[in-house]
C-alpha positions in Angstrom: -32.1 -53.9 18.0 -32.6 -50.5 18.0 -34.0 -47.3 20.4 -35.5 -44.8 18.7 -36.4 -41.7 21.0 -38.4 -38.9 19.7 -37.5 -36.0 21.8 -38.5 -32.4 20.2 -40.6 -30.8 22.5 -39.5 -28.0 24.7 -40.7 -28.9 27.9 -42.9 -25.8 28.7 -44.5 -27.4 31.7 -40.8 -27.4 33.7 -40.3 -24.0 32.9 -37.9 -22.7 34.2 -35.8 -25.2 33.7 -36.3 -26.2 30.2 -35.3 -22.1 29.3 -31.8 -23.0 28.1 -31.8 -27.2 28.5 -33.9 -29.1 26.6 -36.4 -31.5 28.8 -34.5 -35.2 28.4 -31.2 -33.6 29.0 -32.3 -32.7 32.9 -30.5 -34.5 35.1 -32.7 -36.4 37.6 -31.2 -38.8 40.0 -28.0 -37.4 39.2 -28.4 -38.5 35.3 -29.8 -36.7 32.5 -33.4 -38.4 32.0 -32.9 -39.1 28.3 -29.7 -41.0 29.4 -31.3 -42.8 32.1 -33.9 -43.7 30.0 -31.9 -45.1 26.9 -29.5 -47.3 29.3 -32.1 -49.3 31.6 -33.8 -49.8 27.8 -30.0 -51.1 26.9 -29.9 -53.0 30.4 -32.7 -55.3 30.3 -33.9 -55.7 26.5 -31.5 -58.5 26.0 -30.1 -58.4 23.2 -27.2 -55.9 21.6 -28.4 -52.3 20.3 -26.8 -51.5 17.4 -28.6 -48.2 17.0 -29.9 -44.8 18.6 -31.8 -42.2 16.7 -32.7 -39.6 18.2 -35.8 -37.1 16.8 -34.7 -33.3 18.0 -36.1 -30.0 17.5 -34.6 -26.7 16.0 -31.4 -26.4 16.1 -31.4 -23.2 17.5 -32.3 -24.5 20.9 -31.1 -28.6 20.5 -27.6 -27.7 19.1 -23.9 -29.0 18.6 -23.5 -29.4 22.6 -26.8 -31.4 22.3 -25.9 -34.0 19.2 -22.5 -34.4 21.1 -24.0 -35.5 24.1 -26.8 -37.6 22.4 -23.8 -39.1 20.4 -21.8 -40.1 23.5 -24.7 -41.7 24.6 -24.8 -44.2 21.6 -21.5 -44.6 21.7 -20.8 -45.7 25.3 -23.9 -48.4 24.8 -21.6 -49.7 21.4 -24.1 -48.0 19.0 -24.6 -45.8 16.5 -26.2 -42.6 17.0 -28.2 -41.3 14.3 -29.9 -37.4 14.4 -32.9 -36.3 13.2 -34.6 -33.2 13.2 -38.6 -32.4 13.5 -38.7 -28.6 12.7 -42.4 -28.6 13.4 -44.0 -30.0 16.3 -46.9 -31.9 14.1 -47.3 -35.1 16.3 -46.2 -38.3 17.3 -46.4 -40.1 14.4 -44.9 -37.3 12.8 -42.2 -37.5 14.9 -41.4 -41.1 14.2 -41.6 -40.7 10.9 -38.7 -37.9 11.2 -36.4 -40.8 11.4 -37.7 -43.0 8.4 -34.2 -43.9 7.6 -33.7 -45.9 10.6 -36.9 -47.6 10.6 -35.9 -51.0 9.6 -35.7 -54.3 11.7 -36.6 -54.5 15.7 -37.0 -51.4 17.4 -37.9 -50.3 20.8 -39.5 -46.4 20.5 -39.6 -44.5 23.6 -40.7 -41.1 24.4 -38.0 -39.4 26.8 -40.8 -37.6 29.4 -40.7 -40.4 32.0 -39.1 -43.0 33.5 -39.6 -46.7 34.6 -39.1 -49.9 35.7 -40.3 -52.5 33.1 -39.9 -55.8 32.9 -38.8 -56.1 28.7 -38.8 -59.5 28.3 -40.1 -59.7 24.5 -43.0 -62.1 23.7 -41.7 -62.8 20.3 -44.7 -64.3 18.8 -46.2 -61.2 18.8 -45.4 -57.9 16.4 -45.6 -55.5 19.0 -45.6 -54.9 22.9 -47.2 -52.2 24.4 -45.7 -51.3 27.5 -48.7 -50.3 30.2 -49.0 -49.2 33.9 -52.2 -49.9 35.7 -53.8 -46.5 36.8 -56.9 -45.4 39.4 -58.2 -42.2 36.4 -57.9 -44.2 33.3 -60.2 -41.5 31.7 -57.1 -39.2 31.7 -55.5 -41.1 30.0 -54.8 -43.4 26.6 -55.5 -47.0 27.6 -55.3 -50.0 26.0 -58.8 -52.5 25.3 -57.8 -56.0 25.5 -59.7 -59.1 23.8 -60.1 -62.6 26.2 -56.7 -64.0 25.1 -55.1 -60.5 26.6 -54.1 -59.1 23.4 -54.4 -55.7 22.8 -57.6 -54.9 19.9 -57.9 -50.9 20.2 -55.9 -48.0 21.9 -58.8 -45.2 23.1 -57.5 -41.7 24.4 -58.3 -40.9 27.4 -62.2 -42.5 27.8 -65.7 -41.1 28.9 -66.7 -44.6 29.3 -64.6 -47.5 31.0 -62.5 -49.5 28.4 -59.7 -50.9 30.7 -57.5 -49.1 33.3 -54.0 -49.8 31.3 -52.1 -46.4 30.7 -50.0 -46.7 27.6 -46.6 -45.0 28.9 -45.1 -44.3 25.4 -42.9 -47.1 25.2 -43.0 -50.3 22.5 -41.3 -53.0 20.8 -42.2 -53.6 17.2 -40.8 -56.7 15.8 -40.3 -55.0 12.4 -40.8 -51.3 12.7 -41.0 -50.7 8.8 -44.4 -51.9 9.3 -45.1 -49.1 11.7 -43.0 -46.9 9.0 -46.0 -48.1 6.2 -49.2 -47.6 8.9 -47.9 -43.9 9.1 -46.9 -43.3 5.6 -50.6 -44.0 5.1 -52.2 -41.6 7.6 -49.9 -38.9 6.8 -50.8 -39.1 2.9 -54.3 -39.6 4.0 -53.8 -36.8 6.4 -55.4 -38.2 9.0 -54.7 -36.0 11.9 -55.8 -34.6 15.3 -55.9 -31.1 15.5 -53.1 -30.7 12.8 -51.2 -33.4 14.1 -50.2 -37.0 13.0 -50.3 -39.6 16.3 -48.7 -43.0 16.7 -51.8 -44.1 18.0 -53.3 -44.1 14.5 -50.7 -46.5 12.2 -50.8 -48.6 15.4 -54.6 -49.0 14.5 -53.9 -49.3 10.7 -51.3 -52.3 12.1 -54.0 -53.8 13.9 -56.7 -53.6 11.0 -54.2 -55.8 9.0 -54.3 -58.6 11.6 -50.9 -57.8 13.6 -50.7 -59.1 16.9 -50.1 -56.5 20.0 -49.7 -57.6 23.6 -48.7 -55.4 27.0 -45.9 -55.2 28.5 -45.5 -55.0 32.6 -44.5 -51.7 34.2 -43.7 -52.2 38.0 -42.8 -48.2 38.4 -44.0 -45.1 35.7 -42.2 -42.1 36.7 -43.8 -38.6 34.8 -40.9 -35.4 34.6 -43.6 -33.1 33.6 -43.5 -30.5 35.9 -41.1 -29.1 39.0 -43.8 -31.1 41.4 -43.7 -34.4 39.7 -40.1 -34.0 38.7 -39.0 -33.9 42.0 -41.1 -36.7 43.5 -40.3 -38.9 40.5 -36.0 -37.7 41.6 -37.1 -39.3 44.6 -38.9 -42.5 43.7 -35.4 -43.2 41.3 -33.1 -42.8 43.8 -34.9 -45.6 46.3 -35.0 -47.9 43.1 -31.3 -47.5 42.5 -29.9 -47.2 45.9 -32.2 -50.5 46.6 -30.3 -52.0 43.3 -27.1 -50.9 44.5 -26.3 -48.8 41.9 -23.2 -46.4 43.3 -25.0 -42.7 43.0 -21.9 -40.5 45.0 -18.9 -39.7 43.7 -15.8 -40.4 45.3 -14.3 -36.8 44.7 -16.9 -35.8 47.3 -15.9 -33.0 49.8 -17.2 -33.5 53.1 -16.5 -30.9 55.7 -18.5 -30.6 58.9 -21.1 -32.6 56.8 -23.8 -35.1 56.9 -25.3 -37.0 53.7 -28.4 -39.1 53.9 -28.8 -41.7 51.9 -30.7 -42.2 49.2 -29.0 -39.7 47.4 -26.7 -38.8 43.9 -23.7 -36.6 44.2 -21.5 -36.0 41.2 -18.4 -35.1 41.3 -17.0 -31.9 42.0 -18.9 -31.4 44.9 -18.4 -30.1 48.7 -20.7 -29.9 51.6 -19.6 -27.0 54.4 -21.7 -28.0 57.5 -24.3 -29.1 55.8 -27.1 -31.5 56.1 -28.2 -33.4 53.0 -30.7 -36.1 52.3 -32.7 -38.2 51.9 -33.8 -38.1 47.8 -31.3 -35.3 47.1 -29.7 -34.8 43.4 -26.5 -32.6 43.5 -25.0 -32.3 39.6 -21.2 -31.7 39.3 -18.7 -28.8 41.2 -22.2 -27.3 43.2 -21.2 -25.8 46.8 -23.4 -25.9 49.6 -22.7 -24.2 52.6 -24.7 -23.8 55.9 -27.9 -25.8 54.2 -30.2 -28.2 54.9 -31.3 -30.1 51.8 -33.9 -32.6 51.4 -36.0 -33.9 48.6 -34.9 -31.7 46.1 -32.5 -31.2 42.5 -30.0 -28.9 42.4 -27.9 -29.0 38.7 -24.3 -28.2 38.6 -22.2 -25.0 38.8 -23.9 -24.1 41.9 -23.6 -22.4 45.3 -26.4 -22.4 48.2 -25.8 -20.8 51.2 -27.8 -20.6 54.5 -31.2 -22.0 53.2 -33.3 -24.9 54.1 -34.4 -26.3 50.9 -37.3 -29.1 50.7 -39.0 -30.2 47.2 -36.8 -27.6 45.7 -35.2 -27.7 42.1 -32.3 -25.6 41.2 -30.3 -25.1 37.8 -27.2 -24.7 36.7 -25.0 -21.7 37.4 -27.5 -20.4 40.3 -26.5 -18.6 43.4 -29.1 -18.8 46.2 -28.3 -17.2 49.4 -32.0 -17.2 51.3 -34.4 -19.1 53.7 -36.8 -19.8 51.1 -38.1 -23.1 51.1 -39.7 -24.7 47.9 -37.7 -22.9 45.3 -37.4 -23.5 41.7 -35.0 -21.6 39.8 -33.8 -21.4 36.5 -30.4 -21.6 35.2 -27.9 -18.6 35.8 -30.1 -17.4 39.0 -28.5 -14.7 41.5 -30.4 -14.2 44.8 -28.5 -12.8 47.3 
């Protein structure tokens, strides 16, 4: 099996914290989402992945420090990484496409924006899975229409009329992917395209056209990362899944002085607590200080030091020094305010 993860885009809706890190490599309940997204893929698909390829942009902004995390990723999962580039942002077929090379055999594709809890057990009679999240505004979004034997017949973007109220989340299983690789070939000589760009959505429909079989998969949890709001609710809503699944999320080199933490929450390691209150649904990335704070619901990214500040749905980067009674912050890597 393999993951490929397209993964270009700059993330200008979490501005400011997509300045200097690229969007999947935020860490959100105390992982970087890409990361967190690849291993539950790894966890639960059931079978051994042999490869990840990865679809970044320039290399001015994903460089070497990038590729060698992305790298390590692979490699602690037993797989080989493989690095593309898409120089211009043309789509999502486009993207795909980026990594023709690798597309060969079974492949799970997955868009590194969100996160979720999925249930990937692979009907293999089919050619491809859709994975879908039922929604209450299907009209703002792509949904799936579904024929009486529940198989998927037509993707429509975001609907004036009702077609169904199944999201697609941007994740899928195609039994061969070289056939997806053919379906886009085709639009992209064909240049069929939306607003310049080349969209999955389209070879799916070529797929379909030639009598391959596409069914849903079940999401029990869709997480978005799209902005500093959603980001930290979503920061949240992982950290109850994992502390419910027992997953350990605080680091044992924690420094506790005078200090309370309340759980669910994901401490790396490196940090100390000076009479301080944190928790619940509190991130804290590696060798961050807090001092004289009281932290709740909130991200704060490593390198840190907070002093005398009551934080709530607050996001902080990395290398930021926040001395204030502000409340729902959200600052940008290498932040002073004093």
């Amino acid at each position: 099996m393999k993951i490929i993860v397209p993964m270009a885009g700059r993330g200008s809706r979490l501005r400011p914290h997509t300045l200097t890190v690229p969007k999947p490599l935020v860490s959100v309940a105390g992982m970087p989402i890409v990361d967190r997204l690849v291993r539950d893929i790894a966890k639960v698909i059931g079978t051994p992945i042999e490869e990840v390829a990865f679809v970044i942009g320039d290399p001015a902004f994903f460089g070497n420090d990038v590729v060698q995390s992305l790298e390590a990723l692979a490699a602690s999962l037993g797989a080989k990484a493989s690095i593309y580039r898409q120089d211009e942002p043309l789509g999502t077929g486009h993207a795909i496409m980026c990594a023709a090379p690798s597309l060969s055999g079974p492949a799970v594709i997955a868009y590194a924006d969100t996160l979720v809890r999925a249930n990937f057990d692979l009907d293999q009679s089919a050619d491809s899975v859709i994975w879908v999240k039922q929604v209450s505004h299907p009209e703002a979004y792509g949904v799936v229409e579904l024929n009486a034997q529940h198989e998927i017949i037509s993707l429509v973007e975001k609907p004036n009329t009702y077609v169904s109220d199944l999201a697609v989340i941007g994740i899928y299983y195609f039994k061969e992917v070289a056939q997806l690789k053919q379906a886009l070939k085709e639009v992209i000589d064909r240049r069929i395209s939306h607003s310049g760009e080349y969209q999955i959505n389209d070879g799916i429909k070529r797929m379909m056209a030639e009598g391959k079989r596409f069914v849903t998969g079940a999401v029990t949890d869709w997480m978005d990362c799209g902005n500093k709001q959603v980001t930290v609710e979503t920061n949240a809503r992982m950290l109850d899944h994992l502390h419910a699944e027992g997953e350990p999320l605080i680091d044992d080199d924690l420094v506790l002085e005078h200090s309370t933490v309340i759980e669910p929450c994901a401490i790396a390691a490196g940090v100390r607590l000076v009479n301080s209150t944190v928790g619940p649904h509190v991130s804290i990335g590696p060798n961050t200080i807090v001092e004289n704070a009281t932290l709740t619901n909130s991200i704060i990214q490593s390198n840190s030091l907070l002093r005398n500040c009551t934080l709530d749905q607050a996001m902080i980067g990395n290398q930021v020094i926040f001395d204030g009674s502000f409340t729902k912050v959200s600052l940008g890597d290498y932040t002073v305010l004093e």
